[in-house]
C-alpha positions as CSV (number, residue, x, y, z in Angstrom):
1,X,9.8,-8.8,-104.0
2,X,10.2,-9.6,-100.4
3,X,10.7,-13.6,-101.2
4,X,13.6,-12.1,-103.3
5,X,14.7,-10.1,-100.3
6,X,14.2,-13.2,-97.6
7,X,16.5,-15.1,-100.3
8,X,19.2,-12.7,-100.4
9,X,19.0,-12.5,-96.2
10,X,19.9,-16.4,-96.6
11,X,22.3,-16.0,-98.9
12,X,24.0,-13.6,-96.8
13,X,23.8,-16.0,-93.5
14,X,25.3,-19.0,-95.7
15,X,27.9,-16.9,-96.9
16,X,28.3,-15.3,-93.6
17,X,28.5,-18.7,-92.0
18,X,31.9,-19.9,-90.6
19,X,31.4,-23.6,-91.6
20,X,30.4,-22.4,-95.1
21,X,33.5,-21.1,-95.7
22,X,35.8,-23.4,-94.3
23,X,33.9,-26.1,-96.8
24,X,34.6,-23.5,-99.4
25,X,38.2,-23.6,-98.3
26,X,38.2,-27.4,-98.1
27,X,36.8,-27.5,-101.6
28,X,39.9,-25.2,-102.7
29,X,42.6,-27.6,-101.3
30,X,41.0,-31.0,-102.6
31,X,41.0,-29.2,-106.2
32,X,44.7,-28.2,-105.5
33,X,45.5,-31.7,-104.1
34,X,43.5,-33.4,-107.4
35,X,45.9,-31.1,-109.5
36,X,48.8,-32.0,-107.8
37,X,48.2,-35.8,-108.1
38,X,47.0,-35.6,-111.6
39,X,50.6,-33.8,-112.7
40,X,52.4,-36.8,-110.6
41,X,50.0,-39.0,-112.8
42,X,51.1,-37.4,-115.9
43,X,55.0,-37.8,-114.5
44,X,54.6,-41.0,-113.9
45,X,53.1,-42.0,-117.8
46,X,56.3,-40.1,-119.3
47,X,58.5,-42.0,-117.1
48,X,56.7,-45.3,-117.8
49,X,56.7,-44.4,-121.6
50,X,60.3,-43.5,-120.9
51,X,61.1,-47.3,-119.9
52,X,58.9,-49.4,-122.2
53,X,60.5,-47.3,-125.2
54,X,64.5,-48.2,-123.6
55,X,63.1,-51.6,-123.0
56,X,61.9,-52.2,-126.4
57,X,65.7,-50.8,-127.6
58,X,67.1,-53.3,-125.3
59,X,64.5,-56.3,-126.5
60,X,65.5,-55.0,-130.1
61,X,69.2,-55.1,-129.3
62,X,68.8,-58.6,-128.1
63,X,67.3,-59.9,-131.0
64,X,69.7,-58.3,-133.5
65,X,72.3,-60.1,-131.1
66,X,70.7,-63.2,-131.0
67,X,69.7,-63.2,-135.0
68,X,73.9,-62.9,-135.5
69,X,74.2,-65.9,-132.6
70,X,71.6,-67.7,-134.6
71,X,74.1,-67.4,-138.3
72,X,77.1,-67.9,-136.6
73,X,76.0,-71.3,-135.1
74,X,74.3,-71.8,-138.5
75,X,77.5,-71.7,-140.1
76,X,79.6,-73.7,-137.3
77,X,76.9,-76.4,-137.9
78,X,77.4,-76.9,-141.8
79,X,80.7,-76.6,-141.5
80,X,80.3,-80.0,-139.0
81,X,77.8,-81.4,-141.2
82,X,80.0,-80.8,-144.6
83,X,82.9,-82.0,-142.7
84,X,81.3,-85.3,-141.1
85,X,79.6,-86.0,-144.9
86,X,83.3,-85.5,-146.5
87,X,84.5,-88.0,-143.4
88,X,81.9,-90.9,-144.0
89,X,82.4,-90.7,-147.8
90,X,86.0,-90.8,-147.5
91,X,85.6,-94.2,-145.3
92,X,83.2,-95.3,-147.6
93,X,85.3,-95.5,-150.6
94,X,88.6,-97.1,-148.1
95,X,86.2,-99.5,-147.3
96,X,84.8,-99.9,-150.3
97,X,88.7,-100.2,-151.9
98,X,89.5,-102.9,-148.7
99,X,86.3,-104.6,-150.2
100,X,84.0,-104.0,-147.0
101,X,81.2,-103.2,-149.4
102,X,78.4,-103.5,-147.4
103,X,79.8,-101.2,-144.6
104,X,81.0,-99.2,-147.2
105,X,77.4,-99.0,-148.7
106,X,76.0,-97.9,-144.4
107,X,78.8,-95.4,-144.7
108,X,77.6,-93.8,-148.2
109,X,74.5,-93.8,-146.7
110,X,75.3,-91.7,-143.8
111,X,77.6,-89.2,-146.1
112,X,74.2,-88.6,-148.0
113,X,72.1,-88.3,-144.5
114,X,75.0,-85.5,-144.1
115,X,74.5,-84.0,-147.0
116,X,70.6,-84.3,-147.1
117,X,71.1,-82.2,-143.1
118,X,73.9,-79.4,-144.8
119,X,71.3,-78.8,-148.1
120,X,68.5,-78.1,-145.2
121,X,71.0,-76.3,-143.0
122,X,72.3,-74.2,-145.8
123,X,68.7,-73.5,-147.3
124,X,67.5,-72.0,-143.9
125,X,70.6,-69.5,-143.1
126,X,69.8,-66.4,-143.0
127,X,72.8,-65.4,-145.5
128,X,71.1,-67.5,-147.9
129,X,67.7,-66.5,-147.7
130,X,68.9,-62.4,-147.5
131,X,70.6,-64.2,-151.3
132,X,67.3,-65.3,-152.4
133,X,65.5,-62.1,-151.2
134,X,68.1,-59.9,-153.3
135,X,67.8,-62.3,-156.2
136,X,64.0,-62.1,-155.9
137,X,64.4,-58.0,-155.7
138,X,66.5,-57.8,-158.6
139,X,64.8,-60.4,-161.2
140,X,61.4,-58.5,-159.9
141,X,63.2,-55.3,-161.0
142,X,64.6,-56.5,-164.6
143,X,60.9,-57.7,-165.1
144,X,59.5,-54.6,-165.0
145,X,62.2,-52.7,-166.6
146,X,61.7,-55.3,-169.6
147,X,57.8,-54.3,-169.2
148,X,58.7,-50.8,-169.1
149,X,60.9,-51.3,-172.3
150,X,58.1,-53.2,-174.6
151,X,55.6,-51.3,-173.7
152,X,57.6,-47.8,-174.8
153,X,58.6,-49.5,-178.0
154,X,56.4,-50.2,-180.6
155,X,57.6,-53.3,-182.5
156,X,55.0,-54.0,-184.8
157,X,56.2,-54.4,-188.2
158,X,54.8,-52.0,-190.8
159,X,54.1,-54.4,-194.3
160,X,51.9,-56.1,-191.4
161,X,49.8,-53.1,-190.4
162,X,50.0,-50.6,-193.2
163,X,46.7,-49.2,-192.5
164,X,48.3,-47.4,-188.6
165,X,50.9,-46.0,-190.9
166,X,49.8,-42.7,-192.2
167,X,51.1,-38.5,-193.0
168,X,49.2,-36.1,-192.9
169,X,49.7,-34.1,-195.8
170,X,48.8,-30.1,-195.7
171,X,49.8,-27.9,-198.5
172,X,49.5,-23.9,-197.7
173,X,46.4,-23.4,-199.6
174,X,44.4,-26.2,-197.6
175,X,45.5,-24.5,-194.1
176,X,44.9,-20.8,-196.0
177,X,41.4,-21.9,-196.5
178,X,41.4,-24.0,-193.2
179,X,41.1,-27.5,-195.4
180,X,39.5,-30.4,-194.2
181,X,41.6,-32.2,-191.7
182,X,42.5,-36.1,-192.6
183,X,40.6,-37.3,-189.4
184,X,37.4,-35.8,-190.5
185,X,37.8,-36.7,-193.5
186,X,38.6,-40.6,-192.7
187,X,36.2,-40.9,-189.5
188,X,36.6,-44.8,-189.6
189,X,40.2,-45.4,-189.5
190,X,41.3,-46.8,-186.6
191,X,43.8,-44.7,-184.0
């Protein structure tokens, strides 16, 4: 008993103590200081959430901008290419008529380089391949419609399968006396 009452006399000094209080109080205000940075944290990560998600609009902008640069210089280029392939086979066949054949022959050559560059230039634009993607979509889609339609349709002919061809026949005195049904009474046919 009097070890508990020599602790509570210490107790009472330390809390008594002017140095023991003002940690106390210095305690307090660090806590209220932690807070008060840790909401300017959480500010800060809503602001900076706030700007990567605008950035990544802008970025996503840029590229929808750029993709339509991309198709319009796609389509300025075939033109050139389909324009400098008509030009060098039209030169090809003057010179060919003047009989220059064998520059004739280097200029059919380069109207087919021409054409060889549009074929690639027009099999890469984007128009073309959204074309093929549709296509792709809808002859995925008639596929499975056509799956769809043989599988609900039974097409089998019936002089070749007369056996999954069958009535059930009940007269009122078989279901009166709650006859035999015709799958019990055929257990082997086949459904």
């Amino acid at each position: 008993m009097l070890s508990d009452i020599d602790n509570a006399r210490r107790l009472a000094e330390l809390l008594g103590d002017d140095g023991f209080v003002d940690a106390l109080q210095n305690v307090e205000t660090l806590v209220e200081d932690v807070g008060e940075t840790l909401e300017r944290v959480e500010q800060v990560e809503t602001e900076a959430d706030e700007a990567v998600r605008e950035a990544n609009e802008a970025l996503n902008a840029v590229d929808y901008r750029l993709s339509r640069f991309d198709e319009t210089i796609r389509l300025i280029e075939a033109k050139v290419e389909a324009g400098f392939s008509v030009g060098f086979f039209f030169f090809a066949l003057q010179q060919w008529t003047t009989g220059s054949t064998l520059l004739a022959v280097g200029l059919f050559l380069m109207g087919l380089l021409g054409v060889s560059s549009l074929a690639v230039t027009v099999a890469t634009m984007p128009q073309v391949r959204r074309l093929r993607q549709l296509g792709g979509y809808l002859t995925d889609r008639l596929d499975e419609t056509d799956e769809e339609a043989n599988v609900a349709i039974d097409t089998r002919d019936p002089d070749e399968h007369p056996a999954d061809l069958r009535v059930d026949w009940r007269t009122t005195d078989d279901a009166a006396s709650g006859g035999v049904d015709s799958d019990e009474e055929n257990p082997e046919r086949p459904d």
